[in-house]
N, C-alpha and C positions, 0 to 999 in steps of 0.2 A: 452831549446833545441828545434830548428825546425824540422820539421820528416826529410828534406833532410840531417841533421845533425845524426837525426839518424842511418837512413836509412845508410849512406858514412861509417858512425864509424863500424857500423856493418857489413858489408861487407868488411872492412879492418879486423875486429880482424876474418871473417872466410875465410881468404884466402887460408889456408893449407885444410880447410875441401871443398873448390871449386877445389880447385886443384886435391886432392883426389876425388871427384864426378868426374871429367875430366877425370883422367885416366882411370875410371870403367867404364866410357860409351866408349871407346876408346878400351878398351878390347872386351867389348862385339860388341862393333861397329864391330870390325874382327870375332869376333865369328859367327855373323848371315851372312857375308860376305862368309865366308868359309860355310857355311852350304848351302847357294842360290847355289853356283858354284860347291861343289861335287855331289848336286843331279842334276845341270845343268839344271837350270830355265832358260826357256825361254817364247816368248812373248805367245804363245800355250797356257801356263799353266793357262795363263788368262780368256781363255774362258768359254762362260758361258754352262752349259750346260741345258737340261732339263729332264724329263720323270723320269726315274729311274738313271739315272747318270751313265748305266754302260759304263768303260774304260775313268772316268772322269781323265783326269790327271793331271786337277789341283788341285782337291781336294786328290787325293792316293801322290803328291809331296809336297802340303803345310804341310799334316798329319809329312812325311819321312824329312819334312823342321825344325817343331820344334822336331820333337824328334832327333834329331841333335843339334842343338840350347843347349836343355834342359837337355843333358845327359842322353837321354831313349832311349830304343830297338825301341819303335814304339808309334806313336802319330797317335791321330782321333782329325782333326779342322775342325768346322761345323757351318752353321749360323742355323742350328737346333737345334743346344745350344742355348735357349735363354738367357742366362744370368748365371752369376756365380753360382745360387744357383743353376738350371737348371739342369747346369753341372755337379756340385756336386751330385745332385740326380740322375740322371743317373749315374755315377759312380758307387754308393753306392752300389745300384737294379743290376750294372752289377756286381760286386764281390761277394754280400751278399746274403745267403739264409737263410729260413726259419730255426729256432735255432741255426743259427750264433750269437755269441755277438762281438761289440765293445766298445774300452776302448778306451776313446779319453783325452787323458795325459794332455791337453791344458788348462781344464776348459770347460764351458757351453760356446760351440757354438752360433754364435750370432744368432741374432732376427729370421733373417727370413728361417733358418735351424730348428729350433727349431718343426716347425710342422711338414716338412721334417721328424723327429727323432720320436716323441712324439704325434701326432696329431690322434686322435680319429675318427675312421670310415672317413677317408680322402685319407688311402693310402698310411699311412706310415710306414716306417720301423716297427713301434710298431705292427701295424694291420699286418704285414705281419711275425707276432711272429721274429723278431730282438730284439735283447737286447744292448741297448745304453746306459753304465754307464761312468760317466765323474771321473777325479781325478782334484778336485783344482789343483792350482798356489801356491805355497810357497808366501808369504807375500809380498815379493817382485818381484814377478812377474814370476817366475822360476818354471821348472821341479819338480816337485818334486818326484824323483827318487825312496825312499820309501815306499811310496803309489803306483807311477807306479808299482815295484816291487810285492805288495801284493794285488792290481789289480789282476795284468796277473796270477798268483797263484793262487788266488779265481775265476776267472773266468776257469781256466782249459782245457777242450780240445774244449770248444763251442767258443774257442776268435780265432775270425777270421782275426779281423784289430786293428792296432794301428793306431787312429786318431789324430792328428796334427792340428792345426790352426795357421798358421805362423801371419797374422796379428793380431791386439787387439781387432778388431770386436770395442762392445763401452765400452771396458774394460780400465781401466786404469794402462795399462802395455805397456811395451815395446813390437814390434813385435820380434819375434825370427829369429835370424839370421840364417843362413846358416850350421854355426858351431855349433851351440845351435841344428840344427835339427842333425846336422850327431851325435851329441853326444848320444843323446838319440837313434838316428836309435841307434846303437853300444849297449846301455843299455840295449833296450828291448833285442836284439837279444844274448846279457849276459845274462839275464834271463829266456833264451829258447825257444823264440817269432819266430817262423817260418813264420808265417801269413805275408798278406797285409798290408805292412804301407804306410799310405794314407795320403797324404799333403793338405791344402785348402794352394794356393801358391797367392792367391790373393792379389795386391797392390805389392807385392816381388817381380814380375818379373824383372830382369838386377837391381836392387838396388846395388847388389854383381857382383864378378867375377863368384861365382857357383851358381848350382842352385839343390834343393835338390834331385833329380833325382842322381846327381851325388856323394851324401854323405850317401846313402842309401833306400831314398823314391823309394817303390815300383808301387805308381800311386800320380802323383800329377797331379794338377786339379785348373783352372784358366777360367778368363772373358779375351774376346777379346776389349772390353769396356773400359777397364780399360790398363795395364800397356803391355802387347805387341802390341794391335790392336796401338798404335802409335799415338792416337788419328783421325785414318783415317778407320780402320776398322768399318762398319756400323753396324754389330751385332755379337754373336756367343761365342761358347766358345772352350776352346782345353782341351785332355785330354791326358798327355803322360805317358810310363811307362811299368815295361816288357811290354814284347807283349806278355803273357800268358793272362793277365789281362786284355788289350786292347783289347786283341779276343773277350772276354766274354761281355766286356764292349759297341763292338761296337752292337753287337746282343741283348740287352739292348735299344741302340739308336734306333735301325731299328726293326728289328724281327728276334729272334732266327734260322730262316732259311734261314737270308739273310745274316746279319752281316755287315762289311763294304763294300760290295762289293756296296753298293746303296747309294746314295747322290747327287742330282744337285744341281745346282744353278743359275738361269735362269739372273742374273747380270752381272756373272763371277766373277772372284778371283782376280782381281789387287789389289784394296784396302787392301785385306790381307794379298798379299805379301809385299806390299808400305805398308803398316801400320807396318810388323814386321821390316825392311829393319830401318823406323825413328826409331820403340823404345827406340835402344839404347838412343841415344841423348836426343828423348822426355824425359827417365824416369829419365836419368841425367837433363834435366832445372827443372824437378818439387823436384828435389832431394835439387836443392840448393834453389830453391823455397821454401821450407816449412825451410831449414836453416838459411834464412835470417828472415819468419815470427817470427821464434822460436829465433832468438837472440833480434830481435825486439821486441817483448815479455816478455820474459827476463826481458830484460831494462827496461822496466815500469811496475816487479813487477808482472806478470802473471805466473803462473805456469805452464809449458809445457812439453809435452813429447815428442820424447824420447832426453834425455837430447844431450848438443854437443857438449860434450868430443870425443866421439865416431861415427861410420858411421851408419847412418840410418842402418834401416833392412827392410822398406817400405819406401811407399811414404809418408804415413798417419801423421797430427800431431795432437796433443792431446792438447788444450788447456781450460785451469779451468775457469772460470769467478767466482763472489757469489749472482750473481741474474738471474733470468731467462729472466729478460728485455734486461741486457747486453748480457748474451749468443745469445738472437734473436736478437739484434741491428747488434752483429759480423757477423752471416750468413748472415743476410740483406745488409751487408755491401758487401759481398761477390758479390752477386747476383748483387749489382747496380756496377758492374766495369768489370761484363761480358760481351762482343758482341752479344749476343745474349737473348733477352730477362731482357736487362738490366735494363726496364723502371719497370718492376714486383716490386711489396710489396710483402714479404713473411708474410705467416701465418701459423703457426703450424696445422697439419691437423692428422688423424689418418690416416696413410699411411700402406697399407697392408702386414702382417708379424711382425708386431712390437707391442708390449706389452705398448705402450705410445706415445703419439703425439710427432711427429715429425717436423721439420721443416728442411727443405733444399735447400740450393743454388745448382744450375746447370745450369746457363746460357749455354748450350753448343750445340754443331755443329751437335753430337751424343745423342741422348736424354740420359740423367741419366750416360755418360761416364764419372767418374770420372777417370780417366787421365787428360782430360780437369779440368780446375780450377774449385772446388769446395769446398762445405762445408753442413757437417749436423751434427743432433746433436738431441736427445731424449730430449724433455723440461721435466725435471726432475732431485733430484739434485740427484750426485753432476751438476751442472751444465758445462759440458765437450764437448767441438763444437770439431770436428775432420775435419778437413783442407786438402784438398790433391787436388795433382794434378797441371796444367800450364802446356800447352803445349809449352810455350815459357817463360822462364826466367823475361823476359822485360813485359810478362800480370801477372807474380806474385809479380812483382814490382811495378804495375801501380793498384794493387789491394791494396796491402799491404798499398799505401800512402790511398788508401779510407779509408780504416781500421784505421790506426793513424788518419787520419783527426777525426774521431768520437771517436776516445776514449782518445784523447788527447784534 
């Protein structure tokens, strides 16, 4: 079999799962549509501003743009978030105080949250007396409901948040859909869970029709880098969710005596808005993107996640190799069919926040934007490269033939 033989056969058998990708970005395509024209964007909102950013309006509209979008009371989007984990940690510092606990139902948060959580005279939660206990995953990858339960029970009246991690991080599981979160929101809150439930919604954005804001998340928390910035937003991240939370959370960002009222941006805001405006579309090409690597795959006998019976729940895909020469030949492979920085050898390097050399493809436009086509992977077994991303359908096609040329 030649790979264009491949390649045609499999995109025939996932026609119903592209078609299904089409309609969800065609929904959400209207969703962000409606959400620009109720708050009545216009070219203004573009502007940059500077000093303290008071009566910025395009940063108080983009905020009132995704918690619209997202199913929240109120959203803060900032390129003072620098990045997902960024985000996350502001968050955290805006809800959490000192002898607060969190129980995060998900499993051990990934790599570079971890000192975030745990880290030693550095400033985190731990040093600032937080209590961060995790509950495994059921064996196969799931809630596991009875342990959440005797969690929140054992913890008692110091459990402040229920924490969530919708994607796998470099776990070998499925990410959690939509409905997997609203079920457990509903669980805890069976169990008498009043507190902050707190989503990492990262790679999940528009994958679905909802988004977990709207099935019960209290603040969820996301990279502009990644799956709304569109692959056009330059940096930043958003934070939506009551506006009880958001209050506290923006005075967290800024200073307790300022709160959101402060933020410039001396660029101005189009990108942000043109970057939510494509997602839709973008996060559907990388959706069938990573469907065709995964049935291609498949076919010659690799084992991938998450399987394609069913709709993604991210962008991310999951694939096994059984040596660490093939895991880095695949990311390398990655990186030589990027436009940018395409001529690059990778090398596994100790990249910071991570407990093991790493190696990563990111040919991209946005440094380290995974929306754009990418791939990385911990050299260590099991040996698992995680795939995500294509801003255009037709760069994860012209990728994928790099891919079969070397492994076939």
């Amino acid at each position: 079999m030649t790979i264009e033989e491949l390649i045609n056969g499999s995109e025939e058998k996932l026609a119903e799962n592209f078609k299904k990708a089409d309609e969800i970005s065609q929904f959400n395509q209207e969703k962000v549509i409606n959400a620009f024209q109720k708050r009545e964007i216009a070219l203004r909102h573009f502007n940059a501003t500077t000093g303290y950013g008071y009566g910025d309006d395009g940063r108080f509209a983009l905020g009132e743009v995704y918690a619209d979008v997202f199913g929240a009371e109120a959203g803060i989007v900032s390129p003072a978030l620098l990045s997902g984990t960024h985000a996350l940690t502001v968050a955290l510092f805006g809800v959490l105080r000192t002898g607060d606990s969190v129980l995060c139902v998900s499993g051990m948060p990934y790599d570079t949250l971890r000192g975030v959580i745990y880290g030693d005279g550095n400033g985190s939660l731990k040093d600032f007396g937080i209590a961060f206990d995790c509950v495994d995953l059921t064996q196969n990858g799931k809630f596991d409901k009875e342990k959440i339960a005797e969690g929140i029970k054992k913890s008692g009246k110091s459990l402040k948040m229920i924490y969530v991690q919708r994607s796998r991080g470099y776990e070998l599981r499925d990410a959690f859909s939509v409905a997997e979160i609203g079920e457990i929101c509903d669980f805890v809150r069976a169990c008498g869970f009043t507190g902050c439930i707190f989503v990492d919604n990262c790679y999940g954005e528009f994958v679905e029709k909802q988004e977990p804001c709207e099935v019960g998340a209290d603040v969820v928390v996301g990279s502009l880098i990644k799956n709304p910035g569109g692959g056009l937003t330059p940096t930043g991240g958003y934070i939506v969710g009551k506006e009880k939370y958001i209050e506290n959370i923006g005075k967290r960002l800024t200073a307790p005596s300022i709160g959101n009222e402060v933020g410039s941006y001396a660029y101005g805001y189009r990108l942000f808005y043109q970057g939510l405006f494509l997602a839709p579309h973008v996060v559907g090409q990388a959706v069938k993107g990573s469907l065709l690597i995964g049935q291609c795959m498949d076919a010659l006998g690799y084992e991938n996640f998450p399987s394609l019976d069913k709709t993604p729940a991210d962008i991310t895909r999951a694939i096994r190799f059984d040596t660490a020469e093939k895991l880095c030949a695949f990311i390398q492979s990655v990186q030589a069919a990027s436009p940018i920085d395409g001529f690059v050898t990778l090398e596994a390097w100790d990249m910071p926040g991570y407990d093991s050399k790493v190696i990563m493809a990111a040919g991209c436009f946005v440094e380290g934007a995974s929306i754009e086509l990418s791939a990385d992977a911990p050299v260590k077994a099991p040996y698992t490269a995680y795939f995500q991303g294509g801003l255009t359908y037709e760069h994860c096609k012209y990728a994928l033939k790099k891919i079969l040329a070397k492994l076939m």
